[in-house]
C-alpha positions as CSV (number, residue, x, y, z in Angstrom):
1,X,13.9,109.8,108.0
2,X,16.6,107.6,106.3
3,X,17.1,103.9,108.2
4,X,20.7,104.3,107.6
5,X,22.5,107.4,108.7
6,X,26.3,108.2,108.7
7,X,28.2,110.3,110.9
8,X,30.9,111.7,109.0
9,X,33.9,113.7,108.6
10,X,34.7,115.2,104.9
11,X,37.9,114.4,103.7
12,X,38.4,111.1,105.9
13,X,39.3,108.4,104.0
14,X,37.3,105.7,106.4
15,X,34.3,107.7,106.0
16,X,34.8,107.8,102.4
17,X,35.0,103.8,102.2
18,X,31.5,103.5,103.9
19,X,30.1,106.4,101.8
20,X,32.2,104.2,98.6
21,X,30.2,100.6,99.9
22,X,26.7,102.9,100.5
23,X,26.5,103.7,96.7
24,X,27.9,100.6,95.6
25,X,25.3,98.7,97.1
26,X,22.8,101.6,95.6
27,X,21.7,102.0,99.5
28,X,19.5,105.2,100.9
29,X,21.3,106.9,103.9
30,X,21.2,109.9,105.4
31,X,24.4,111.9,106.2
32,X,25.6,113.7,109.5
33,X,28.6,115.6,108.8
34,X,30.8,116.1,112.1
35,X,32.9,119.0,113.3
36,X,36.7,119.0,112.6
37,X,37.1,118.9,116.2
38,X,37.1,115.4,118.1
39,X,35.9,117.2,121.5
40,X,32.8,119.0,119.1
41,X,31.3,115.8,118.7
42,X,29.1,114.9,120.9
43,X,26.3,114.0,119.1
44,X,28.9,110.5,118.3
45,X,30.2,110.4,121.6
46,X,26.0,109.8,122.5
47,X,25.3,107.4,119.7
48,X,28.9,105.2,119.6
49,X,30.4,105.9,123.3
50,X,33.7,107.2,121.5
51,X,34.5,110.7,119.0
52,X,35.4,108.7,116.2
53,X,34.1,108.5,112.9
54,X,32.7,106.9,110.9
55,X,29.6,105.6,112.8
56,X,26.6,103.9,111.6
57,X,22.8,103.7,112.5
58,X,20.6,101.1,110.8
59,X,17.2,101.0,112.4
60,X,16.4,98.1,110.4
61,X,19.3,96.1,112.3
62,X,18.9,97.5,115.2
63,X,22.0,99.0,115.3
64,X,22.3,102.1,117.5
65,X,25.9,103.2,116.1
66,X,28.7,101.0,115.1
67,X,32.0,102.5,114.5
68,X,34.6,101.2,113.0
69,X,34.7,101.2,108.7
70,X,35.9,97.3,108.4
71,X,33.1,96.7,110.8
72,X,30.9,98.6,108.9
73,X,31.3,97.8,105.6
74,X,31.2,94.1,106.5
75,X,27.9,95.0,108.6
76,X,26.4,96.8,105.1
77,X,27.8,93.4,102.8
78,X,26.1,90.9,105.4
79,X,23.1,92.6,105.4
80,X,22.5,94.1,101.7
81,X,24.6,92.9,98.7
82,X,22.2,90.7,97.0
């Protein structure tokens, strides 16, 4: 199983600027794609507290699932550009 892993919603433009910062920094993740539907999403709403995506796990970091793309992407530069 992946230490990273990124729920996801095709198409969203947030999504696709973690999933952009993922392969620019070459990093390994594992991806959960997410129903259309905000109210199908429970599997977020367990991990982030909110139906919103993107969300991010890093087991390495300890995080449990941060939401939020800024966030994230600033999360993924702190912690992996080189």
């Amino acid at each position: 199983m992946a230490n990273l892993i990124l729920y996801e919603l095709p198409g969203c433009p947030y999504c696709a600027k973690v999933v952009n910062k993922l392969e620019e920094l070459g990093l390994e993740y594992e991806s959960r794609k997410v129903p259309g539907s905000r109210s199908d999403r429970t599997d977020v709403k367990k991990v982030s507290g909110q139906f919103g995506v993107p969300v991010l796990i890093d087991k390495d970091h300890g995080i449990d699932g941060m939401p939020e793309s800024d966030d994230i992407v600033a999360h993924l530069e702190a912690n992996y550009a080189n």
